[in-house]
C-alpha positions as CSV (number, residue, x, y, z in Angstrom):
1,X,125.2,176.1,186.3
2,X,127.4,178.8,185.4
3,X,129.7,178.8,189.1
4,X,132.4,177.4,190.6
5,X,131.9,175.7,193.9
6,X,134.7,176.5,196.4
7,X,135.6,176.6,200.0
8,X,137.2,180.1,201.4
9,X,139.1,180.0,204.6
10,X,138.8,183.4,206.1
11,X,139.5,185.4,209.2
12,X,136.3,187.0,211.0
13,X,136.4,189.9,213.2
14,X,135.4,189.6,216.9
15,X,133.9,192.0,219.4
16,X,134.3,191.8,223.2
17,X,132.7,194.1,225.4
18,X,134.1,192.8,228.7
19,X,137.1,194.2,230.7
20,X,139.8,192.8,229.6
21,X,143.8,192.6,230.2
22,X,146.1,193.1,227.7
23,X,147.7,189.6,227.6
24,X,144.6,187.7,227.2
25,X,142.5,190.1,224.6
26,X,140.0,188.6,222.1
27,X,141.8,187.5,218.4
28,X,139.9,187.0,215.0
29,X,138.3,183.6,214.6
30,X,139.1,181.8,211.5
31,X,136.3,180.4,209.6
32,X,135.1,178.5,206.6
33,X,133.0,179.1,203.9
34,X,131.5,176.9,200.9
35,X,129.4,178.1,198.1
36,X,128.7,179.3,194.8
37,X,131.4,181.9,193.8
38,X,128.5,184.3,192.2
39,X,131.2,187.6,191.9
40,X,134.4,188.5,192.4
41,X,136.3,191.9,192.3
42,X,139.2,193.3,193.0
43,X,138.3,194.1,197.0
44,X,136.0,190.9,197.6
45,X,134.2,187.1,197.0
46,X,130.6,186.9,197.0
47,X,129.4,183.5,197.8
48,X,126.0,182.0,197.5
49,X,124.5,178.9,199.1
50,X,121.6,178.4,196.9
51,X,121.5,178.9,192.8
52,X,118.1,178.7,190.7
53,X,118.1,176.8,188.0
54,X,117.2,178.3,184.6
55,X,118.2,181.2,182.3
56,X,118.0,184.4,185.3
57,X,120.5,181.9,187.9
58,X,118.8,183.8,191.0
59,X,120.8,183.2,194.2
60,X,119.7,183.5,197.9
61,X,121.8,182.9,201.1
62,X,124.9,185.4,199.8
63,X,127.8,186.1,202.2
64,X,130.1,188.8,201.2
65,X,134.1,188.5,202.1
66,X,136.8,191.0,201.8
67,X,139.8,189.8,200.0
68,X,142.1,191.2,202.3
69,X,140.4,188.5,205.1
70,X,140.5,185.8,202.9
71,X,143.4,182.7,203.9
72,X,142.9,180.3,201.2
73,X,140.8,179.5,198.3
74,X,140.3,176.2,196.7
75,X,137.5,174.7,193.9
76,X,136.0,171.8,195.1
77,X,134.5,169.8,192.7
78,X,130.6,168.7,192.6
79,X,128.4,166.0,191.0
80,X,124.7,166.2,190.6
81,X,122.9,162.5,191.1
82,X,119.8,162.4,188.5
């Protein structure tokens, strides 16, 4: 396993559709995120939550995060029982 494990703490955009008054509009939601860091660039983190095993590494369950959202970022470490 070629990828760090980490948790991202991140700010996700909400949608009302309601009437609303000023003083008591929606805010972003802050949310948390654990998985296999699969890519990185300069505008984002692509995490996965499942990694094949073997020489190709495929990866399902991908969730894509701009940088500019992202709070914290911290490696968490991992052990595999055999």
């Amino acid at each position: 396993m070629t990828f760090p494990f980490i948790e991202v703490k991140w700010l996700d955009a909400k949608f009302s559709g309601e009437w609303e008054a000023p003083d008591g509009l929606v805010e972003p939601g802050v949310c948390y995120t654990r998985g296999w860091l699969v890519e990185e660039t300069d505008e984002h983190l692509v995490l996965a939550s499942t990694v094949g095993e073997g020489a190709d590494e495929d990866v399902i369950g991908t969730c894509a995060i701009p940088k500019v959202m992202v709070l914290k970022r911290r490696r968490l470490k991992v052990s595999y029982g055999r």
